[in-house]
MMTF fields as JSON, N, C-alpha, C and O atoms, coordinates in Angstrom:
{
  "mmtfVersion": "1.0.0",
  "mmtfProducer": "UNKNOWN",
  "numBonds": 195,
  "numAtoms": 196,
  "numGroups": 49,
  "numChains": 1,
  "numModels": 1,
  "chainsPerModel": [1],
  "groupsPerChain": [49],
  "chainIdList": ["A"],
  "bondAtomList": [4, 2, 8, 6, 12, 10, 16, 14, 20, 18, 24, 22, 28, 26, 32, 30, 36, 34, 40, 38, 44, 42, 48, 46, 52, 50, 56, 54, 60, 58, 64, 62, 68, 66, 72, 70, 76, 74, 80, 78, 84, 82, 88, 86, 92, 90, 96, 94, 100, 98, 104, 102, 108, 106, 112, 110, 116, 114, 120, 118, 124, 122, 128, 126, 132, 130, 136, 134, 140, 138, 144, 142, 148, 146, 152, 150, 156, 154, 160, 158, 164, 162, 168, 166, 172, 170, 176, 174, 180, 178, 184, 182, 188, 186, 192, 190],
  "bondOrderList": [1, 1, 1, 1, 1, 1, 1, 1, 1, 1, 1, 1, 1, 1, 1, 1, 1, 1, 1, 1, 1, 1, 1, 1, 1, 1, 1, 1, 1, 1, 1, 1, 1, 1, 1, 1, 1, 1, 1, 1, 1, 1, 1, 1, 1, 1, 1, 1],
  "groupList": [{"groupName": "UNK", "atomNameList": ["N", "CA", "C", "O"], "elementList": ["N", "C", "C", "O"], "formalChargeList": [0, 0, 0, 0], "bondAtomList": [1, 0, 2, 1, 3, 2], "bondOrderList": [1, 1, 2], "singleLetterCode": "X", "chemCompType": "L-PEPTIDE LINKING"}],
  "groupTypeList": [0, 0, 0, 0, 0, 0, 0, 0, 0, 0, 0, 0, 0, 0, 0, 0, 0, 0, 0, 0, 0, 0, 0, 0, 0, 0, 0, 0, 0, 0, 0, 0, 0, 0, 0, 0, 0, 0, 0, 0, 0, 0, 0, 0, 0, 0, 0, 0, 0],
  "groupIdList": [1, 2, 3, 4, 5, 6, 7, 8, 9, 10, 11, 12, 13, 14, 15, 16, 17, 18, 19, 20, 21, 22, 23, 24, 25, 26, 27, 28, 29, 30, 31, 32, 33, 34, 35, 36, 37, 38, 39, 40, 41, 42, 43, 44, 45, 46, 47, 48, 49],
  "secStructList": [7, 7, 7, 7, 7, 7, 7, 7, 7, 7, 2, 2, 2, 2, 2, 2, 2, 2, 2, 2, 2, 2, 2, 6, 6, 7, 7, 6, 6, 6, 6, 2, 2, 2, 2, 2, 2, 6, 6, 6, 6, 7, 7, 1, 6, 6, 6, 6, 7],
  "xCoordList": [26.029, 25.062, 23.7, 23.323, 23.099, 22.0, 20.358, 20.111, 19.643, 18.237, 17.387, 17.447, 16.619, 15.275, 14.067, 13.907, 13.189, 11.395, 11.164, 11.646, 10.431, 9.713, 8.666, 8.059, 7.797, 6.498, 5.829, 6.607, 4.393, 3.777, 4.129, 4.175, 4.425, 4.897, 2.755, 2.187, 2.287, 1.672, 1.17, 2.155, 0.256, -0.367, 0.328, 0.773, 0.259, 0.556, 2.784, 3.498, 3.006, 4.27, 5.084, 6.078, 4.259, 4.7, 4.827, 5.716, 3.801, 3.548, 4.377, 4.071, 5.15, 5.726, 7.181, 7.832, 7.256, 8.701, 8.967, 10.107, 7.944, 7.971, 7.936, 8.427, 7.016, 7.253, 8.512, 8.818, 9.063, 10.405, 11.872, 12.836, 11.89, 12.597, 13.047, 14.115, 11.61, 11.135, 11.969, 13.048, 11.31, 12.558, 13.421, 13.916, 13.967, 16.116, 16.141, 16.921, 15.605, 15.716, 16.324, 16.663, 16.378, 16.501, 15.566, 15.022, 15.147, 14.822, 14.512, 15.266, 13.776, 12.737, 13.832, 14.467, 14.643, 15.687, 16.639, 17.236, 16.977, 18.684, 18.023, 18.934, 17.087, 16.649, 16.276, 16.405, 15.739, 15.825, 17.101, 17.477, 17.828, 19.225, 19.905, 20.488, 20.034, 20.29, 19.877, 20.782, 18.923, 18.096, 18.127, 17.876, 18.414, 18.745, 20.358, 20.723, 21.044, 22.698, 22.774, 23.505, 21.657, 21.615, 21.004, 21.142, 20.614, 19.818, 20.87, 20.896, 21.329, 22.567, 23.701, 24.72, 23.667, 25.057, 26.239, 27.309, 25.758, 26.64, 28.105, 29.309, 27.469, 28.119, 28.384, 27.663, 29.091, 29.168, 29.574, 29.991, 29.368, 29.636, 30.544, 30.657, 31.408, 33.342, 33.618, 34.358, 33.061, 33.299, 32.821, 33.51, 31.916, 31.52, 31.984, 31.179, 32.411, 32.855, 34.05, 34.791],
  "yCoordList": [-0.077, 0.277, -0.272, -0.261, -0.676, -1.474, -0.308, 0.722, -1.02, 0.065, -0.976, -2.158, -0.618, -1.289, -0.743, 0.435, -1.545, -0.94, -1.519, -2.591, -0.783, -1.046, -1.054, -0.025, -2.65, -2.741, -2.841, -3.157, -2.678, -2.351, -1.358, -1.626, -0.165, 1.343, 1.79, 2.112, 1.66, 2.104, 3.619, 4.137, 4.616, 5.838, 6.858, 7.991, 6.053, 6.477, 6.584, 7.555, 5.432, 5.578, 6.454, 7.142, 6.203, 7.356, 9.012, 9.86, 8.988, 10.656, 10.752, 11.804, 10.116, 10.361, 10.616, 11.633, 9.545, 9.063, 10.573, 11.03, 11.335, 12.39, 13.927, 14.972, 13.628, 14.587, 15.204, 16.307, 13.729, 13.72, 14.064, 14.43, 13.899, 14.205, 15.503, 16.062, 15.902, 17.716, 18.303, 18.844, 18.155, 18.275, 18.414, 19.476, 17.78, 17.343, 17.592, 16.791, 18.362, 19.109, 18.237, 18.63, 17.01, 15.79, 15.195, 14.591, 14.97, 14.102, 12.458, 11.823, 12.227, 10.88, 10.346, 10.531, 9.612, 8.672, 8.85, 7.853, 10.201, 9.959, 10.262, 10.631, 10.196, 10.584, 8.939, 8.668, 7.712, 6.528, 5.847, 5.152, 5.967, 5.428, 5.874, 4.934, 7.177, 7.284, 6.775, 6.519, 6.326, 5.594, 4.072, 3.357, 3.556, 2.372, 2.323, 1.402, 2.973, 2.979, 2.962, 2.267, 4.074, 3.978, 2.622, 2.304, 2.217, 1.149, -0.117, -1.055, -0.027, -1.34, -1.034, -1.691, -0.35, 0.529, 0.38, -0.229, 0.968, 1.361, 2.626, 2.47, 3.632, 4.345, 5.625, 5.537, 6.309, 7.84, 6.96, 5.804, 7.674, 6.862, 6.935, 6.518, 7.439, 7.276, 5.912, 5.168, 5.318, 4.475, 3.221, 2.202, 3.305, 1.774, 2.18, 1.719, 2.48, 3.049, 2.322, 2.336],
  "zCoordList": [-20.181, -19.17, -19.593, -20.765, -18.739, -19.04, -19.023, -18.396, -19.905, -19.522, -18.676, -19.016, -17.623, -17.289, -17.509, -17.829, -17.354, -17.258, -15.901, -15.534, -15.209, -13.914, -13.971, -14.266, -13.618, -13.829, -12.698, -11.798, -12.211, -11.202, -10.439, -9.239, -10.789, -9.498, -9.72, -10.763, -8.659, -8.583, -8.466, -7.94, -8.635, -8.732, -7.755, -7.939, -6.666, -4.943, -5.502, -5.753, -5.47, -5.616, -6.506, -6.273, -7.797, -8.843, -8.187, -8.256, -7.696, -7.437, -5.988, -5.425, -5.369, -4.226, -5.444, -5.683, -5.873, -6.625, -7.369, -7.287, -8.079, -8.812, -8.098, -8.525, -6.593, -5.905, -4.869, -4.415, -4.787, -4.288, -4.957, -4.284, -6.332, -7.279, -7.188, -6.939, -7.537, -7.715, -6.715, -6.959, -5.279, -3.696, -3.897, -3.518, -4.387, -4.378, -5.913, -6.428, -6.767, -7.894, -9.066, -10.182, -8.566, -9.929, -10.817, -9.893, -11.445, -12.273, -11.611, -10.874, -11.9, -11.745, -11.945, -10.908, -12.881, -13.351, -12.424, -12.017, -11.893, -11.486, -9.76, -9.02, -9.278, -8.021, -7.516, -6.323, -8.645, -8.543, -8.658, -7.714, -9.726, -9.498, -8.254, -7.713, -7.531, -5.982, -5.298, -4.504, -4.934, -4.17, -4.351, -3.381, -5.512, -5.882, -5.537, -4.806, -5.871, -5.134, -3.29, -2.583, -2.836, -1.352, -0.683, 0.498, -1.236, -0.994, -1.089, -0.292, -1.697, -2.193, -1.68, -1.895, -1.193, 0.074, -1.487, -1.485, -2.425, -3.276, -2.99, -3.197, -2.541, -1.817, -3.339, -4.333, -3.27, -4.399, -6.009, -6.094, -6.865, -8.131, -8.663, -9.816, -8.061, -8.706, -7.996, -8.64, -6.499, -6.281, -7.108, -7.148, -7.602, -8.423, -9.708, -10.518, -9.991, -11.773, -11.762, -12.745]
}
């Protein structure tokens, strides 16, 4: 499994990215990897495994 860094998330984005997390009671990391899977029409994660 690979790690990344994400460069340029600006002030505005961070604090949506962190306030949205909070919402749906995840964590910054796994509230972006969802969103990075929805986005890529990945679909649930037993399916790409």
């Amino acid at each position: 499994m690979a790690t990344m860094t994400l460069r340029g998330v600006d002030d505005t984005m961070a604090k949506m990215l962190k306030e949205l997390a909070a919402k749906e009671g995840m964590s910054m990391n796994a509230f972006i990897l969802k969103a990075l899977r929805e986005a890529l029409k990945l679909g649930k994660k037993t399916e790409w495994r």
